[in-house]
DSSP file (Angstrom, degrees, kcal/mol; ACC not computed):
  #  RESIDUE AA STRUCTURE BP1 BP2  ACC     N-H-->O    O-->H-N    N-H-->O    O-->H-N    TCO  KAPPA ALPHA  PHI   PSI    X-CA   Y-CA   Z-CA
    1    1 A X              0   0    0      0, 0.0    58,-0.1     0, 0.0     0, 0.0   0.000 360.0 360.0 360.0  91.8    5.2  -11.5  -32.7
    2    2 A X        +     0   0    0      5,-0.0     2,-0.2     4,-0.0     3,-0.0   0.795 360.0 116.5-109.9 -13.8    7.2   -8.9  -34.1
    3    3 A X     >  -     0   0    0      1,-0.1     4,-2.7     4,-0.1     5,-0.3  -0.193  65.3-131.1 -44.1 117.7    5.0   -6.4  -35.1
    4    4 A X  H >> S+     0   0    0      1,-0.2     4,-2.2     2,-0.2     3,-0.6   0.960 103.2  32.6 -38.4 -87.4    5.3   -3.3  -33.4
    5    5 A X  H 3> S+     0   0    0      1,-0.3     4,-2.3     2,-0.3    -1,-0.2   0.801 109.9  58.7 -62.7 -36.9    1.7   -2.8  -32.6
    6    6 A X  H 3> S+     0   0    0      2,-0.2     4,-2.0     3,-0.1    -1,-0.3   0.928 109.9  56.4 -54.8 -37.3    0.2   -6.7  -32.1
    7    7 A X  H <X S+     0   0    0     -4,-2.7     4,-3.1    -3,-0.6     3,-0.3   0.978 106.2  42.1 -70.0 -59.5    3.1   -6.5  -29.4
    8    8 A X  H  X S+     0   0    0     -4,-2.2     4,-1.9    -5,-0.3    -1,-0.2   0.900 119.0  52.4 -28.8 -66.4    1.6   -3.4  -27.6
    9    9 A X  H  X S+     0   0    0     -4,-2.3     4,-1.8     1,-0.2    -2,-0.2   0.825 112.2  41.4 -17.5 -63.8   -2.0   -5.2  -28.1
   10   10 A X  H  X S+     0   0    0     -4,-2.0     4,-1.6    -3,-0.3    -1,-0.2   0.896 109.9  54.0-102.8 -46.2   -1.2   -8.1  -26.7
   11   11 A X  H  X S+     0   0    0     -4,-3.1     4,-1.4    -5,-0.3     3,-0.4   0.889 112.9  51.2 -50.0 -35.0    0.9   -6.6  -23.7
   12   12 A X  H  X S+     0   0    0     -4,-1.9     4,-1.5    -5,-0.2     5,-0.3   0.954 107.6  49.2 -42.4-106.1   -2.4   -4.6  -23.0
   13   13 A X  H  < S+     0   0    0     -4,-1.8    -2,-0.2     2,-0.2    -1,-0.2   0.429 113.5  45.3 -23.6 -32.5   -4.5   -7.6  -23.1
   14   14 A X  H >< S+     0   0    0     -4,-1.6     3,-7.0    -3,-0.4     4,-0.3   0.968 116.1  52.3 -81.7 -64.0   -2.0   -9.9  -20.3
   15   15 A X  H 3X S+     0   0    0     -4,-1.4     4,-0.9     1,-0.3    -2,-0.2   0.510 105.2  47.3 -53.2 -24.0   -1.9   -7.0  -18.4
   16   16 A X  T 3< S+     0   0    0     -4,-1.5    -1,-0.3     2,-0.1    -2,-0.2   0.653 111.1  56.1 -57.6 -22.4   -5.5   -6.5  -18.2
   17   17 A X  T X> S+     0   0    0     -3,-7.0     3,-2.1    -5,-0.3     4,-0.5   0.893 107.5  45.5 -86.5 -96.2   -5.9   -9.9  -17.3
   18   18 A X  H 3> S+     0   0    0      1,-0.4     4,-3.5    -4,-0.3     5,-0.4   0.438 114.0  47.1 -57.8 -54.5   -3.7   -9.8  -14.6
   19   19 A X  H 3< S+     0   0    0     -4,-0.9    -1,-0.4     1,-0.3     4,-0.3   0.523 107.9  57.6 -66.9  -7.8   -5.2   -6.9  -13.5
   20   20 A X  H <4 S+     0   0    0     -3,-2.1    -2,-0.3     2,-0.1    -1,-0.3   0.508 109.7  49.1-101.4 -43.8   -8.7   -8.8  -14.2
   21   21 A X  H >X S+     0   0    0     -4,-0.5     4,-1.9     2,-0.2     3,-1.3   0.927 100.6  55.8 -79.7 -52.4   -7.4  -11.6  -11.6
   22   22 A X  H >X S+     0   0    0     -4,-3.5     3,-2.0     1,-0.3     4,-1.6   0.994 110.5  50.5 -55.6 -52.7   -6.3   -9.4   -8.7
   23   23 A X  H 3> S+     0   0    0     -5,-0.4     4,-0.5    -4,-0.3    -1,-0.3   0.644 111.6  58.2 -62.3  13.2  -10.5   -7.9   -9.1
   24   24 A X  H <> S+     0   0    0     -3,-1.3     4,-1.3     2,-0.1    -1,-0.3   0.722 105.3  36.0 -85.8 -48.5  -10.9  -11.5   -8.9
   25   25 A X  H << S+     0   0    0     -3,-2.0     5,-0.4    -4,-1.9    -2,-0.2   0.949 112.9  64.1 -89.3 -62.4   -9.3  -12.1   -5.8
   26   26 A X  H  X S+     0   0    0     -4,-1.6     4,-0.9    -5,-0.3    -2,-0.1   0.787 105.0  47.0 -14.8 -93.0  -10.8   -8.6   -4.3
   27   27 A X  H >X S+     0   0    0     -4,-0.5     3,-2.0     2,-0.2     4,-0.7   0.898 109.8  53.3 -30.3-106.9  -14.0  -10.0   -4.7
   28   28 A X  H >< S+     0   0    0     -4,-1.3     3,-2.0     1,-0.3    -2,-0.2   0.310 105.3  54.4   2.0-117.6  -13.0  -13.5   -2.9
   29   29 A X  H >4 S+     0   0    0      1,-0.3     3,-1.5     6,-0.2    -1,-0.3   0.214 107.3  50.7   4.8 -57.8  -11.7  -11.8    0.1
   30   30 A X  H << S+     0   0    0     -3,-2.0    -1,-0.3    -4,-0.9    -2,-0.2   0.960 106.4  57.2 -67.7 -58.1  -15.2   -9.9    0.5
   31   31 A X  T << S-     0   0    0     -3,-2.0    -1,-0.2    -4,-0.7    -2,-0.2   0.587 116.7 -86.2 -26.4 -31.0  -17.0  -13.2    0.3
   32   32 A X    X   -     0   0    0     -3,-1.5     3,-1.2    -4,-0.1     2,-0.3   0.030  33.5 -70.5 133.5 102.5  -15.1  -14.9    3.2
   33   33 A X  T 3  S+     0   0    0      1,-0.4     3,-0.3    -3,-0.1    -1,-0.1   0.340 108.5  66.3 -24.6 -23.2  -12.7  -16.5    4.7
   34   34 A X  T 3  S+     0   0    0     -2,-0.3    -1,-0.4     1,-0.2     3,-0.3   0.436  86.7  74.2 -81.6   8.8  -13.4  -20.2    3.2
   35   35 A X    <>  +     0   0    0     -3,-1.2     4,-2.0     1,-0.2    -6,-0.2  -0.415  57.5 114.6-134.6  45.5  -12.5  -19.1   -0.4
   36   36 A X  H  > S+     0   0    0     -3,-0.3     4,-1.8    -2,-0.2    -1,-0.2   0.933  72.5  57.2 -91.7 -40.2   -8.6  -19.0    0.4
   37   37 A X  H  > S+     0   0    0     -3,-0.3     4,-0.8    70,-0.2     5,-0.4   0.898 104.1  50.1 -23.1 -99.5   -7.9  -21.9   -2.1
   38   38 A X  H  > S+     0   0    0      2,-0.2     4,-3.4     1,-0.2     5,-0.3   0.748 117.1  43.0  -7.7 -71.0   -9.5  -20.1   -4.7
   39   39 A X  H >X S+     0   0    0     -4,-2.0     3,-2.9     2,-0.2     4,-1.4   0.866 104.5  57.6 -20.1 -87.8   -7.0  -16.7   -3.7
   40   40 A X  H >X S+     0   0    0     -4,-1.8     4,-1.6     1,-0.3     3,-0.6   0.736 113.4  44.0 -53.6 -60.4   -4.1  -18.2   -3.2
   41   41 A X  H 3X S+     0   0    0     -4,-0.8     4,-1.0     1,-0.2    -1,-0.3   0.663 114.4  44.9 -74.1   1.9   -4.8  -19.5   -7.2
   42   42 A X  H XX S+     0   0    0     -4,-3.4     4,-2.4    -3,-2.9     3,-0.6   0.949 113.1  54.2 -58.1 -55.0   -6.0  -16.3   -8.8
   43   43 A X  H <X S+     0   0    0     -4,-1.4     4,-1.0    -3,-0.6    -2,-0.2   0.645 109.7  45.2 -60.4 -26.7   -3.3  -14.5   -7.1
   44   44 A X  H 3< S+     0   0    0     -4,-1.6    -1,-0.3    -5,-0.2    -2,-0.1   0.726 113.0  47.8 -68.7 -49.7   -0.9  -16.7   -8.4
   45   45 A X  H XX S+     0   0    0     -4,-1.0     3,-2.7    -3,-0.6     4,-1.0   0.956 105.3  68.8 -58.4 -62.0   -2.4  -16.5  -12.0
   46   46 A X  H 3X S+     0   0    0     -4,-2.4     4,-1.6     1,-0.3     5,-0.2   0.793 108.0  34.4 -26.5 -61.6   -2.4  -12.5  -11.4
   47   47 A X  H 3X S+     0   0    0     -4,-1.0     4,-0.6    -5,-0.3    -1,-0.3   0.636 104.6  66.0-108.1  20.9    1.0  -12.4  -11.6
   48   48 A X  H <> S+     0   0    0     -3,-2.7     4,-0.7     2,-0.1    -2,-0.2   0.625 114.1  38.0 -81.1 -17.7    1.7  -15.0  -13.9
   49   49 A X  H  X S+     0   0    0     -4,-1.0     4,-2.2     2,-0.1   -34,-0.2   0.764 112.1  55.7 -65.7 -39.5    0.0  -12.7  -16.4
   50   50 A X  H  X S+     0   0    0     -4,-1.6     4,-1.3     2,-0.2   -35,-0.2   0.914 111.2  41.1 -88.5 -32.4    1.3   -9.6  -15.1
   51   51 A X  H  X S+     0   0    0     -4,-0.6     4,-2.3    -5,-0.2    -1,-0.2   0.843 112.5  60.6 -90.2 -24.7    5.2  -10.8  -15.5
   52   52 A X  H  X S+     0   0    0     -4,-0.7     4,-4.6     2,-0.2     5,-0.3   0.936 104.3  54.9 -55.7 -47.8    3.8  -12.5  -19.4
   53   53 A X  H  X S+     0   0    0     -4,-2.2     4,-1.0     2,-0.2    -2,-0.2   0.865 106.6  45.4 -33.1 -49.8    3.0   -8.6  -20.0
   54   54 A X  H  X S+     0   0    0     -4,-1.3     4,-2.9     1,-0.2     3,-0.4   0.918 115.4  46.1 -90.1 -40.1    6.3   -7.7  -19.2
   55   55 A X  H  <>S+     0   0    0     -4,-2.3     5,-1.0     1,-0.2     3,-0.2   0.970 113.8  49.5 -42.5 -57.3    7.8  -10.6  -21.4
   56   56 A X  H ><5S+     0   0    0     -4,-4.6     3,-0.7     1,-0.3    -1,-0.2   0.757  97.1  68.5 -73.4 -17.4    5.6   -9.8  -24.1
   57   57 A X  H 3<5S+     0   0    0     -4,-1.0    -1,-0.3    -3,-0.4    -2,-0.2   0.853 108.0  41.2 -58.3 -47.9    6.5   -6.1  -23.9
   58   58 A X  T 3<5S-     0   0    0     -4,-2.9    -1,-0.2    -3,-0.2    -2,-0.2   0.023 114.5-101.2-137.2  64.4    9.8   -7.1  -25.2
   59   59 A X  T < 5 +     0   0    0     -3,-0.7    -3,-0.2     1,-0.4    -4,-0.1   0.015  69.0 151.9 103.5 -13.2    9.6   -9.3  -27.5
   60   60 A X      < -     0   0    0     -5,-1.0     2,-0.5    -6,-0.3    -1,-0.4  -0.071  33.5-144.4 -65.5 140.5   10.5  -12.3  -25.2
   61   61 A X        -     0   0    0     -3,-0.1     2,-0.2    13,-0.1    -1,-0.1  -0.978  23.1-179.3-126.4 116.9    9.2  -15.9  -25.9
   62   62 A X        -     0   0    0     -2,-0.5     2,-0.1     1,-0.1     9,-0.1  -0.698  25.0-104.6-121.5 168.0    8.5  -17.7  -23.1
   63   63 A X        -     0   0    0     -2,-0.2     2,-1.2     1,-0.1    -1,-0.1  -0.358  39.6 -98.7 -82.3 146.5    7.3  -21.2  -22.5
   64   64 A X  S    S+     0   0    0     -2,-0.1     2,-0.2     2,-0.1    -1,-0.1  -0.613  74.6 126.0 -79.2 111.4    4.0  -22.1  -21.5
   65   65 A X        -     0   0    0     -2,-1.2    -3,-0.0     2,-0.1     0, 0.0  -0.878  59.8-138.5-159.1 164.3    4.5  -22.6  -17.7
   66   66 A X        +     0   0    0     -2,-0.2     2,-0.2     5,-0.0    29,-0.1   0.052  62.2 119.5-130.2  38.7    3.2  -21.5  -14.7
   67   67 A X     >  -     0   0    0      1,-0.1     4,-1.1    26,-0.1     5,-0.2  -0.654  46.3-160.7 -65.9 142.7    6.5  -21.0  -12.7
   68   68 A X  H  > S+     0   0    0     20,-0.4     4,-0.7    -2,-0.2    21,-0.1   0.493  86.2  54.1-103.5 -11.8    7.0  -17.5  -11.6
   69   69 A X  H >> S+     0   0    0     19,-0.2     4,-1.2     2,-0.2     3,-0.6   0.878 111.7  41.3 -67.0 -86.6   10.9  -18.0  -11.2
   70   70 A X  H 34 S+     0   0    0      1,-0.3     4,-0.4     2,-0.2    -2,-0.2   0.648 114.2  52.6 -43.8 -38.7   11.6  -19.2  -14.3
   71   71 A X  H >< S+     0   0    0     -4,-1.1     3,-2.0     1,-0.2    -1,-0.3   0.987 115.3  44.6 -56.7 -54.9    9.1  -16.5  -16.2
   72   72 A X  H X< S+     0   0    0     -4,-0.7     3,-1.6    -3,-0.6    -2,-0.2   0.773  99.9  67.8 -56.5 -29.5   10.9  -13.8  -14.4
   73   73 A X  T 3< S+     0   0    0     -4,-1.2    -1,-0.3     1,-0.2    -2,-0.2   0.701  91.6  60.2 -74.5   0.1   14.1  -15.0  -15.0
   74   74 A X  T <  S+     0   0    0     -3,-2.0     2,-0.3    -4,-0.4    -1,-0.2   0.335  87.3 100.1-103.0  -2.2   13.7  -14.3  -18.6
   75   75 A X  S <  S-     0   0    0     -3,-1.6     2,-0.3    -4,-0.1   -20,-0.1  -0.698  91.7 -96.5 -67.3 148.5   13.3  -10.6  -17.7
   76   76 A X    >   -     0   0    0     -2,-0.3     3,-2.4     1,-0.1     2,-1.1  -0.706  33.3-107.3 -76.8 109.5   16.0   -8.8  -18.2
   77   77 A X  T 3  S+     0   0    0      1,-0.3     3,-0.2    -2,-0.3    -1,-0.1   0.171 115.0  57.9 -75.9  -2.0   18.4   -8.1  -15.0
   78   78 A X  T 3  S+     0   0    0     -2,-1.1     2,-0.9     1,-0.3     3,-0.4   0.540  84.3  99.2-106.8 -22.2   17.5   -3.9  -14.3
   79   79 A X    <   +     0   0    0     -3,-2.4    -1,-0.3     1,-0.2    -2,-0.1   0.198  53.8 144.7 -40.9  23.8   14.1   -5.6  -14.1
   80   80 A X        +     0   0    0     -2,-0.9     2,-0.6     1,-0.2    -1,-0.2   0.296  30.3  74.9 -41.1 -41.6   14.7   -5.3  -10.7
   81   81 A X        +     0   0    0     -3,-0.4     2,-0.3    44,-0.2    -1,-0.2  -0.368  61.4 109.9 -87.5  51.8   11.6   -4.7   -8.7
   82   82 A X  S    S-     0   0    0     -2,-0.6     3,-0.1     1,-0.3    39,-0.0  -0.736  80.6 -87.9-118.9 152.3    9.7   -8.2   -8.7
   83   83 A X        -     0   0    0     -2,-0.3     2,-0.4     1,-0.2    -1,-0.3   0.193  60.2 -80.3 -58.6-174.5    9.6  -10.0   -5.1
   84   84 A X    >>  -     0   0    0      1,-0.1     3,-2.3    -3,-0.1     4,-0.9  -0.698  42.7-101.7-105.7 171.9   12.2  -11.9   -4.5
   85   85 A X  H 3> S+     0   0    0     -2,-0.4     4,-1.5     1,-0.3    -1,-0.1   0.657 118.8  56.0 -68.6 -25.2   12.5  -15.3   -5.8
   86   86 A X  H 3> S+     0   0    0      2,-0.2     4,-0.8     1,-0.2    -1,-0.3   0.778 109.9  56.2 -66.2 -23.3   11.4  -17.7   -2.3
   87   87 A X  H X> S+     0   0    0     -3,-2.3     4,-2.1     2,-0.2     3,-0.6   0.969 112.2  41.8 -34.1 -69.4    8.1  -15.2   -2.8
   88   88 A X  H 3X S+     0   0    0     -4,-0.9     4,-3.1     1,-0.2   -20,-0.4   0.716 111.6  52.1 -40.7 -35.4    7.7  -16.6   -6.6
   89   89 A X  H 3X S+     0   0    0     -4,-1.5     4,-1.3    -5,-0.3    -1,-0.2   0.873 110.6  44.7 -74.5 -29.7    8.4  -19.8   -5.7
   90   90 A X  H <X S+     0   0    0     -4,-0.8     4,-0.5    -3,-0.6    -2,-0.2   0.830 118.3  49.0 -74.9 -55.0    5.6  -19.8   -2.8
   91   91 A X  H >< S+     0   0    0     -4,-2.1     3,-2.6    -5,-0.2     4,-0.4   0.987 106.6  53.4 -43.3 -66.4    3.3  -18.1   -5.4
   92   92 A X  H >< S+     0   0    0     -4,-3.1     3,-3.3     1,-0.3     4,-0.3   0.866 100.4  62.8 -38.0 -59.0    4.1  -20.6   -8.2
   93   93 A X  H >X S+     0   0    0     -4,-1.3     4,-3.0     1,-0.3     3,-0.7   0.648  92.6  64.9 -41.9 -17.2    3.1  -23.6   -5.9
   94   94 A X  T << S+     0   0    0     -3,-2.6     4,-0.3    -4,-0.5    -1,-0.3   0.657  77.9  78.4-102.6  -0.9   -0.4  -22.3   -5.7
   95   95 A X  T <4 S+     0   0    0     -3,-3.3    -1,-0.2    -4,-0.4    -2,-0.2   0.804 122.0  13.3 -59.7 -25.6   -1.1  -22.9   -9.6
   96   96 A X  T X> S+     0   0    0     -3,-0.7     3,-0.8    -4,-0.3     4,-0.8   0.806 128.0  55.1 -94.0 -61.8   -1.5  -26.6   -8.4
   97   97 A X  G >< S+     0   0    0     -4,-3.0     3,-0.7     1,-0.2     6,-0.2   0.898 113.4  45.9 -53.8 -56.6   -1.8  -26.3   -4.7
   98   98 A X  G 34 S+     0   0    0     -5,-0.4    -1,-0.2    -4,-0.3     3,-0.1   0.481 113.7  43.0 -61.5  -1.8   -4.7  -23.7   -5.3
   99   99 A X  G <4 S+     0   0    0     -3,-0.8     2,-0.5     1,-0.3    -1,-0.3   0.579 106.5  58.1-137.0 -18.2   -7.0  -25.6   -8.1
  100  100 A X    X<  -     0   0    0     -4,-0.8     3,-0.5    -3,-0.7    -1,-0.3  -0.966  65.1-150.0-150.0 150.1   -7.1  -29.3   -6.8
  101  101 A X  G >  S+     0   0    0     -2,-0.5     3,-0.9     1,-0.3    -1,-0.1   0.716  89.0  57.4 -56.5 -47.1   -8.3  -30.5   -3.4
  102  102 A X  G 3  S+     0   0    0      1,-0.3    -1,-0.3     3,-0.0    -5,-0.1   0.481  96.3  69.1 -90.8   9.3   -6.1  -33.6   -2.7
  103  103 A X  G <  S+     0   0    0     -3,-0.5    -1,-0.3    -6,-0.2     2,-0.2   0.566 108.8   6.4 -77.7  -8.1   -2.8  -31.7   -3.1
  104  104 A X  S <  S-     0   0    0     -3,-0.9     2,-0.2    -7,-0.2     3,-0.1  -0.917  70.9-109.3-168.4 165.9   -3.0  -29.8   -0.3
  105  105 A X  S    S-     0   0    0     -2,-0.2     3,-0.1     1,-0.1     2,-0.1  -0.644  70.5 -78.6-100.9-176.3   -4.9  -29.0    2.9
  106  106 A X        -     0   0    0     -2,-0.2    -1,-0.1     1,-0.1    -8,-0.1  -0.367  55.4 -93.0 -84.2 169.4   -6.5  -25.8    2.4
  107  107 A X        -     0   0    0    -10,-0.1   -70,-0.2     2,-0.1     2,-0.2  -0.086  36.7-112.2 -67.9 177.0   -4.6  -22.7    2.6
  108  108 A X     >  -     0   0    0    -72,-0.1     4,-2.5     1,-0.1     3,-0.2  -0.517  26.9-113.8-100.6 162.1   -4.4  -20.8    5.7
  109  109 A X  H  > S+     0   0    0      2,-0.2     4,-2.6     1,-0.2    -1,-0.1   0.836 117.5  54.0 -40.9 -65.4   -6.1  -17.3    5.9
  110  110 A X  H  > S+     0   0    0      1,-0.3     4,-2.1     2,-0.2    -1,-0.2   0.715  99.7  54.3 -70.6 -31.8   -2.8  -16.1    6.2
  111  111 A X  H  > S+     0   0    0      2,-0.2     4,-1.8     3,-0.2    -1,-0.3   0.717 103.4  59.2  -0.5 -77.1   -1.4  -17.5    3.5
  112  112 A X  H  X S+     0   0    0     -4,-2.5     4,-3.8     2,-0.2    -2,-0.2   0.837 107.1  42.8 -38.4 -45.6   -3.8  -16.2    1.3
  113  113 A X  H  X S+     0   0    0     -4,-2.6     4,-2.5     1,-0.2    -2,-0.2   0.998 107.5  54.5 -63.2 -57.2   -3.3  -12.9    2.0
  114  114 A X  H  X S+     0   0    0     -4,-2.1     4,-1.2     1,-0.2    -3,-0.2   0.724 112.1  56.3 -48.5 -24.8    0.7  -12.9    2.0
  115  115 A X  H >X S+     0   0    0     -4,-1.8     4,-2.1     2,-0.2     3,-0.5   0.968 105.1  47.6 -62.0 -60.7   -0.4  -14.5   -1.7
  116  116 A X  H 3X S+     0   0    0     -4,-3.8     4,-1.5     1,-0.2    -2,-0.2   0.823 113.9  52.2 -48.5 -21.9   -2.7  -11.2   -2.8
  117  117 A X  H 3X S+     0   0    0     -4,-2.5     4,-1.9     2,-0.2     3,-0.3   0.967 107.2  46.5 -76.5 -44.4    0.2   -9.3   -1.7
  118  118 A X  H <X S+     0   0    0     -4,-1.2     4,-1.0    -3,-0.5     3,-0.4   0.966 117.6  46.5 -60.3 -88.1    2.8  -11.1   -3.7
  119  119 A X  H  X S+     0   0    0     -4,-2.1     4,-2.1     1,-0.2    -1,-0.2   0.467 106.8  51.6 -80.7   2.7    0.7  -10.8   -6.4
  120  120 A X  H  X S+     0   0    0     -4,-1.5     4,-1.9    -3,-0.3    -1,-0.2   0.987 116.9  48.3 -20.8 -87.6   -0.2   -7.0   -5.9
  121  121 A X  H  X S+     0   0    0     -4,-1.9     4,-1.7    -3,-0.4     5,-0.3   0.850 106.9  52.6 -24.8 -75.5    3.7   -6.7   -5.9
  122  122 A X  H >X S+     0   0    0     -4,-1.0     4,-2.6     1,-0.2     3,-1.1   0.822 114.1  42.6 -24.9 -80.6    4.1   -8.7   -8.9
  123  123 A X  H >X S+     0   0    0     -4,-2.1     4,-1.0     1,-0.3     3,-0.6   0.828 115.6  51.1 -32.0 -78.9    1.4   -6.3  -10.9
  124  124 A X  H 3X S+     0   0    0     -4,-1.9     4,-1.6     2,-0.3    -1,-0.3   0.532 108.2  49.6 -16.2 -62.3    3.0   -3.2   -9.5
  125  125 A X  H <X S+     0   0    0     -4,-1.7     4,-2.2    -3,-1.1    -1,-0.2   0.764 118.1  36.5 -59.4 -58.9    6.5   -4.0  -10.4
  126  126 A X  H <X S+     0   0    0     -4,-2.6     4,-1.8    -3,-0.6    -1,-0.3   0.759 114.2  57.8 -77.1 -14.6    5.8   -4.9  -14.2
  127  127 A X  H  X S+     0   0    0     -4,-1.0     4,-2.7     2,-0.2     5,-0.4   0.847 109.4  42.3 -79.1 -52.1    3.4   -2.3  -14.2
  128  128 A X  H >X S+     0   0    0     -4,-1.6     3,-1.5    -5,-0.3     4,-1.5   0.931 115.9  57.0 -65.3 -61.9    6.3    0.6  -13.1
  129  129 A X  H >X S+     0   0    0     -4,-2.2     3,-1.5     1,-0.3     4,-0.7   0.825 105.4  42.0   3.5-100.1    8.3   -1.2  -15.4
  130  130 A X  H 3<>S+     0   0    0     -4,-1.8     5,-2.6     1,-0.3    -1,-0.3   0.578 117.0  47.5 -31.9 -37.1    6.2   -0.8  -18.3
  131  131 A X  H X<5S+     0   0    0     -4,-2.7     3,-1.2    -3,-1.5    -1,-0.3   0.734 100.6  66.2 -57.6 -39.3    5.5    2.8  -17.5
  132  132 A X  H <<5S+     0   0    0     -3,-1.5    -2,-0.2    -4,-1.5     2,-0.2   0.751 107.5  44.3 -46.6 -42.9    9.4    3.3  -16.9
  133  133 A X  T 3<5S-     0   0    0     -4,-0.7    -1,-0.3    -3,-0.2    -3,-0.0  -0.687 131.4 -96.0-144.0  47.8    9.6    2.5  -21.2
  134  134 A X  T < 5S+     0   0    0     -3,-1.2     2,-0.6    -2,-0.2    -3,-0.3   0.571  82.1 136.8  93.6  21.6    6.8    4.7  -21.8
  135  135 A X      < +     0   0    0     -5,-2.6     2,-0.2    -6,-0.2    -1,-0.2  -0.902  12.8 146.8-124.7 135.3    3.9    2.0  -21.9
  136  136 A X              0   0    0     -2,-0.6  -124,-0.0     1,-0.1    -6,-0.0  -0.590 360.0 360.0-132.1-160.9    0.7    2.4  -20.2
  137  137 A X              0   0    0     -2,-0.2    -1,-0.1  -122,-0.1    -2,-0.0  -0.020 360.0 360.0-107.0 360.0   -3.2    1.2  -21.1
C-alpha cells in the first residue's frame, strides 16, 4: 500500500474501528457488570486497531496478530506514548482469554475496567501521534 491516499483511507478506517470498539465497550459497561468477558475483548481489539492505524499511517507491514507488544514494537521508538509493555501484554491475553469460555474464569470487574483504560490509553496515544504528523479524520 503505497499510495499516498489509500494509506490515509485506510488509516481512517482502523482508526475508526478502534474508535468503533471503545463505543462498543461503553455500551457493555452500561449494560452491567456480567458482560466483562465481552470488555475485556473489545478493549483489547480497540487497541489492536488503534496501534494498526498507527502502523498503517507509515507505511509499516505488520503481521496478522493480535499481540499488542509485538504490533507496537514495529512503531518507531519517539512513538513513545503507548502503555507500557506488561499493560500490552495483559491486554493481548484478552484476544483469547475474552472470546472463549473454557480459557479462563471470567474476568473480574476490575479487570475489565483497568482493560477499557489500557485501551482508552492505546487510542489516545496513536491518536496524539497521528495528529503530531498532521493527521486527523
Amino acid at each position: 500500500m503505497n499510495e499516498p491516499n489509500e494509506r490515509l483511507e485506510s488509516t481512517a478506517e482502523w482508526l475508526s474501528s478502534a474508535n468503533d470498539e471503545i463505543l462498543t465497550v461503553e455500551l457493555l459497561r452500561e449494560k452491567g457488570q456480567q458482560l466483562t468477558s465481552q470488555i475485556c475483548f473489545h478493549s483489547q481489539l480497540a487497541a489492536e486497531k488503534a496501534i494498526k492505524a498507527g502502523l498503517t499511517f507509515l507505511n509499516v507491514e505488520f503481521p496478522l496478530i493480535h499481540n499488542l507488544v509485538k504490533l507496537s514494537n514495529l512503531l518507531p521508538p519517539d512513538w513513545d506514548s503507548l502503555p507500557e509493555t506488561e499493560a500490552l501484554t495483559v491486554l493481548s491475553e484478552w484476544a483469547v482469554k475474552g472470546r472463549y469460555t473454557r480459557t479462563t474464569t471470567r474476568p473480574s470487574i476490575g479487570q475489565s475496567e483497568e482493560a477499557y483504560r489500557q485501551a482508552k490509553a492505546v487510542i489516545e496515544a496513536i491518536t496524539k501521534e497521528l495528529n503530531d504528523r498532521k493527521f486527523s479524520l
